[in-house]
N, C-alpha and C positions, 0 to 999 in steps of 0.2 A: 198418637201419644200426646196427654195435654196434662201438662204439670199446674194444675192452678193458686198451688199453695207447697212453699217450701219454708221450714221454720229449723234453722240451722243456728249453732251456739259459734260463735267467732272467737270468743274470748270469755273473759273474767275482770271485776275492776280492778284487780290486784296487775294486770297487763298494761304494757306501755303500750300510749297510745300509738305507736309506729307497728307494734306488735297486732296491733287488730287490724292497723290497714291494709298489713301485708295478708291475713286469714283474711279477712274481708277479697281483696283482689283474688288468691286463691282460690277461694267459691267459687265466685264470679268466671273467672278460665274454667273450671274443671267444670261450670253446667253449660258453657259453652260448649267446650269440649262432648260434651253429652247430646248436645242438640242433633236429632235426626235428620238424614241428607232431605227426607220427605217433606221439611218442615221449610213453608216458607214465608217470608216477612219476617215481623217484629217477635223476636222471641222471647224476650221478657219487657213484659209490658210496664212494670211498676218495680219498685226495691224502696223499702222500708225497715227503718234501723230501731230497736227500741232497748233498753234494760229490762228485768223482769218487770212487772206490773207498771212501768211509765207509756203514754203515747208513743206510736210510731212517730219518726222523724222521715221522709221523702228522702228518698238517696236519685242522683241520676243515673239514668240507667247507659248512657252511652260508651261505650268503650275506646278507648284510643286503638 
């Protein structure tokens, strides 16, 4: 299984900004949560944040 593209809405600008980091960090668990036992190493390579039609911004991707 090879996910190489995920385009998920977190929010709205009408949301506080506390409000998207907590959607934001929920993604992030629940495609963890997702990742197959088969699957080994780095499982998500990259994470990039954007608004409708602005540039990606680079998120890191490490998890505490």
């Amino acid at each position: 299984m090879c996910i190489r593209d995920s385009h998920s809405s977190i929010g709205k600008s009408s949301f506080e900004p506390k409000k998207i980091e907590e959607n934001a960090n929920e993604l992030l668990k629940t495609i963890h949560k997702l990742k197959p036992t088969t699957v080994k190493g780095t499982y998500i390579k990259s994470i990039s944040m954007s608004s409708t039609m602005s540039p990606g911004i680079g998120i890191e991707t490490k998890m505490a």
